[in-house]
Structure formats: C-alpha cells, structure tokens
VOLUMVO-221565 format. One record per residue: x, z, y of N, C-alpha, C in turn; residue in one letter. Coordinates in steps of 0.2 Angstrom, whole numbers, padded with zeros to 4 digits, always signed. Atoms other than C-alpha are relative to their C-alpha. Example, Ala and Ser with C-alpha at 12.3 -4.5 7.8 and 13.67 -1.06 7.14 Angstrom:
2
+0004+0000-0006+0062+0039-0022+0004+0000+0006A/-0004-0001-0006+0068+0036-0005-0004+0003+0005S/
This chain:
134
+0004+0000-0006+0000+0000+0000+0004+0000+0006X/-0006+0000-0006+0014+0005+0012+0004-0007+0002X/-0001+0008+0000+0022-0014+0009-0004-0003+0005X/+0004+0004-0003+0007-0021+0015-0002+0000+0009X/-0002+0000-0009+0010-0015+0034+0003+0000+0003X/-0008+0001-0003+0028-0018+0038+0000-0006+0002X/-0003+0006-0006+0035-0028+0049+0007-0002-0001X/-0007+0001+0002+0051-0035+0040+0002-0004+0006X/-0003+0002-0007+0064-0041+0050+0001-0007+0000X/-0001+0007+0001+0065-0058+0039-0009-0004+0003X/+0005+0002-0003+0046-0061+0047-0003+0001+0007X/+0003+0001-0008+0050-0060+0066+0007-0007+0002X/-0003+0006-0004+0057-0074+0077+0005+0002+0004X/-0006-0002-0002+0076-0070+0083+0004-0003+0003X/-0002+0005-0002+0083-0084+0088-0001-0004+0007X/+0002+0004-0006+0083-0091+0107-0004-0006-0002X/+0002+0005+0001+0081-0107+0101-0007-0001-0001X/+0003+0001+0004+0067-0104+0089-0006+0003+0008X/+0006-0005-0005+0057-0092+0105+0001-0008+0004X/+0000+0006-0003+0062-0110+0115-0007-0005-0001X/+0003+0007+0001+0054-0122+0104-0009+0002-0002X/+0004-0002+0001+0038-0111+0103-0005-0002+0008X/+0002-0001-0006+0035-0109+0123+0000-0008+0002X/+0000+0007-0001+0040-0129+0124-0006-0003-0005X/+0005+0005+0005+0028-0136+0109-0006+0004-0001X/+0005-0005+0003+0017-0121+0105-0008-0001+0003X/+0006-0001-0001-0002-0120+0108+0000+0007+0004X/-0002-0005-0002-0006-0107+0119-0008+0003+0001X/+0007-0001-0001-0022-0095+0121+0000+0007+0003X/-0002-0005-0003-0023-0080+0131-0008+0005+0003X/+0006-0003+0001-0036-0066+0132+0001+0006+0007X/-0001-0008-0004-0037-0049+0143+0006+0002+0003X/-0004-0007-0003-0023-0040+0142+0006-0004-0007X/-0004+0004+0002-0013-0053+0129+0003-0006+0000X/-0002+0009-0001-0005-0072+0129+0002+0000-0008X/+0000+0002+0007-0005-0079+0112+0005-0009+0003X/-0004+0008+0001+0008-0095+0109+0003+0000-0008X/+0000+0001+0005+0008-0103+0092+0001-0007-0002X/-0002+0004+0001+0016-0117+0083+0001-0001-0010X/-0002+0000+0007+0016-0125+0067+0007+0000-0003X/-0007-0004+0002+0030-0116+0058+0004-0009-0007X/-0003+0007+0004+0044-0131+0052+0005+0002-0005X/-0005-0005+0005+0052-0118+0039-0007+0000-0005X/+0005-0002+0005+0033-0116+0031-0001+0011+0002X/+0000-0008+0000+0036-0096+0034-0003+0001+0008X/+0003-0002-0008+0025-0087+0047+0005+0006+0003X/-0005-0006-0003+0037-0078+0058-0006+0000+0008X/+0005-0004-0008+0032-0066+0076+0005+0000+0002X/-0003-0002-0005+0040-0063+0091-0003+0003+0004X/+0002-0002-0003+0037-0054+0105+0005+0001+0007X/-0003+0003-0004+0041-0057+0121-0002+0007+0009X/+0004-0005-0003+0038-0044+0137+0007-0002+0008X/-0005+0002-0006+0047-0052+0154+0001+0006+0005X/-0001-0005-0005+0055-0042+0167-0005+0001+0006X/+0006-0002-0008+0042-0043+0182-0006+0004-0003X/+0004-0009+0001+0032-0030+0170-0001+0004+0003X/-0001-0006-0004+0040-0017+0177+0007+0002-0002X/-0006-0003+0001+0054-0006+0173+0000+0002-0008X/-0001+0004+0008+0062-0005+0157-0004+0007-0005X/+0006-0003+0007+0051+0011+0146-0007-0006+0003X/+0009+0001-0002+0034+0001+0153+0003-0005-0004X/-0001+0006+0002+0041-0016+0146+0003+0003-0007X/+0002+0001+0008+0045-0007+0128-0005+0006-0002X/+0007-0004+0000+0030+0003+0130-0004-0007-0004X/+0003+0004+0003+0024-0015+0128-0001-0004-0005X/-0002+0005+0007+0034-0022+0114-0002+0005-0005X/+0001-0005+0008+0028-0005+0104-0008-0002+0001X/+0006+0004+0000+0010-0012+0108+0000-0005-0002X/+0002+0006+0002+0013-0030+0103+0001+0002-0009X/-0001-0003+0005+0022-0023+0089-0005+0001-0007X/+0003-0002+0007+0011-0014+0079-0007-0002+0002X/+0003+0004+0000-0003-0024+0084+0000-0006-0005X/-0003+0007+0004+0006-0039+0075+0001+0005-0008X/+0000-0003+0006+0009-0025+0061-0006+0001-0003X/+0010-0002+0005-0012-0022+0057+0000-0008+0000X/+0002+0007+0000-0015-0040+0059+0004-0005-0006X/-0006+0006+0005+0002-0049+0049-0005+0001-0008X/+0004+0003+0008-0009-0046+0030-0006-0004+0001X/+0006+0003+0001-0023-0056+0035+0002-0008+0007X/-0002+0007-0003-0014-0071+0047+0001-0005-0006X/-0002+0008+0003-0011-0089+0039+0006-0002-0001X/-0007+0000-0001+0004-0094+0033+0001-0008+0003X/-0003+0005+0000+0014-0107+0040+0000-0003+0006X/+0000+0001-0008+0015-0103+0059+0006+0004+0003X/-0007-0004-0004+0029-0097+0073-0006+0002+0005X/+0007-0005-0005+0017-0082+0085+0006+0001+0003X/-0002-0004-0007+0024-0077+0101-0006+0004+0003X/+0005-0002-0005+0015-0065+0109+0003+0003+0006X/-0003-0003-0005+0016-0058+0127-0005+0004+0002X/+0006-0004-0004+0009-0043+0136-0001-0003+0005X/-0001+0001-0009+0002-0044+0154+0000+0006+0002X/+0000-0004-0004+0003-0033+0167-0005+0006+0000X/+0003-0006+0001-0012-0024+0166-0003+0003-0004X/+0002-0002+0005-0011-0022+0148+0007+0009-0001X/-0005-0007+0001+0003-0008+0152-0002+0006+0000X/+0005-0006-0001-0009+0006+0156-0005+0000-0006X/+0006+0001+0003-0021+0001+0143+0005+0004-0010X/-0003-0004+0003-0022+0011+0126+0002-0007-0006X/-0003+0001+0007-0016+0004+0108-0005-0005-0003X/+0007+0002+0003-0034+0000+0102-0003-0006+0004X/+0003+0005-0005-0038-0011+0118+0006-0005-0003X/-0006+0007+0000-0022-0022+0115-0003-0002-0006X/+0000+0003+0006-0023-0024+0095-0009-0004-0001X/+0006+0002-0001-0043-0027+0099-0001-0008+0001X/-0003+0008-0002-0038-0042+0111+0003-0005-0003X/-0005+0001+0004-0025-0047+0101-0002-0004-0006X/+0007+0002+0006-0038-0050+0087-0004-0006+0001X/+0005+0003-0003-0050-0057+0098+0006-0009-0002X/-0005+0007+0000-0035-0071+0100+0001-0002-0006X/+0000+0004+0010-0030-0073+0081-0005-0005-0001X/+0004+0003+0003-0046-0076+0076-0005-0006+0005X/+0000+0006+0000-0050-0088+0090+0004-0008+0001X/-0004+0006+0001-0036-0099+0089+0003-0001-0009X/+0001+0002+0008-0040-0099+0070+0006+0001-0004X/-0004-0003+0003-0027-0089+0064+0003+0004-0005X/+0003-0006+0005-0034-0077+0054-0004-0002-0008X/+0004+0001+0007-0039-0078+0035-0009+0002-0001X/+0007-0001+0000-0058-0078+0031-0002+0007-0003X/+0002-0008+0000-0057-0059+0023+0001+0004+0004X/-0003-0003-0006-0050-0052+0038-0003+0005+0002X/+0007-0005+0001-0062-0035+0038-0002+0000+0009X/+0003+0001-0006-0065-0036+0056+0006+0005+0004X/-0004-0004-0005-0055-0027+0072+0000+0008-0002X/+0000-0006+0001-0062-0009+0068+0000+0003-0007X/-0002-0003+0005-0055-0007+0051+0004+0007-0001X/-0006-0006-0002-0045+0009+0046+0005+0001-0009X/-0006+0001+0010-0032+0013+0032-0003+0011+0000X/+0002-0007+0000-0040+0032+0025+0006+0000-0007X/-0002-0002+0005-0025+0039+0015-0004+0002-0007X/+0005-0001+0006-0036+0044+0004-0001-0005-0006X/+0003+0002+0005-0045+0033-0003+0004-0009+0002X/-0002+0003-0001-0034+0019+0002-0003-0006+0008X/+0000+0000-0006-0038+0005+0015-0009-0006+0001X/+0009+0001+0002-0057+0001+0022+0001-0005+0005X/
C-alpha cells in the first residue's frame, strides 16, 4: 500500500532540457490556483516536474509551493495515464491557500485535460490506515 504513494525520483522530470521541451511543445491548462503543462512523453514513461518561479515570493513561500505541488502530484500519480511529461506550476495566490484547495484544483485540471484513468475515486477520497484506501 505504502508503494502506491511515492513519488520516486525515476518518475520526476530533472533535466533542463526535458522541463524545456515541455514549456515549448506542451499543452497547457490552467485552473485557480494551478498551471498544468503536458506533453506526449517520447520515452513512453510518465514523468512530473514542478516548477515554482521566483516572482512567487521569497524562498520558504516558493518551497512551501513545491511541497503543495508535490504531494498533490503524490495522491493523484496512481490513477494518471501513462505516457505523458506534467509540469505543474503554482500561482501566486495559491501560496496562502491550504493543501486540500491545491490538490482539489490540481484534479479539477488532470481530469479536464484527460489525464486521469476512468477509476479515479474522485477528489475527496482518503487512505484510512485501517481498513486500507477508500
């Protein structure tokens, strides 16, 4: 169960170039308080990136934002499509905004730029140690 929420390092986008040819060729779709930019991945493998520019603000508000795209991208990666490169960015006035709002939005954009697998349980799913994930 723990597997299925990680966010390995071989399924994020690290490369200038690769963050390049996403922002140059990429689809782009943007919602609230995210920017979604997506390209048909030329490896077949879905990788992420996250991207969070300096006119944010100063440097905790700006990885305030990457630990919001982050685990945002961490609930979401078991039920995306294979065989795309995601960038995502904050905006400005998603740096005040909670955890729940971001991965919310975040969602909203997967699933309208068709992104998302058809079992997908919806935005307000939860993982209960317990009894596993609902």
């Amino acid at each position: 169960m723990r597997a299925f929420f990680i966010f390995p390092s071989q399924d994020r986008l690290k490369k200038g170039w690769q963050f390049d040819q996403v922002f140059r060729t990429g689809r782009r779709e943007s919602g609230a308080l995210v920017r979604l930019l997506f390209m048909v991945s030329p490896d077949g493998q879905t990788r992420y990136g996250v991207a969070v520019g300096k006119q944010q603000g100063t440097s905790p508000l700006r990885s305030r934002g990457k630990r919001l795209l982050r685990e945002s991208l961490r609930r979401l990666r078991p039920w995306v499509k294979d065989g795309f490169w995601i960038v995502c960015m904050i905006k400005s006035n998603a740096l005040g905004s909670g955890a729940k709002e971001v991965y919310q939005d975040m969602a909203k954009l997967f699933k309208r730029a068709g992104l998302l697998k058809s079992e997908w349980p919806g935005p307000d799913w939860f993982v209960d140690r317990r009894q596993g994930r609902r």
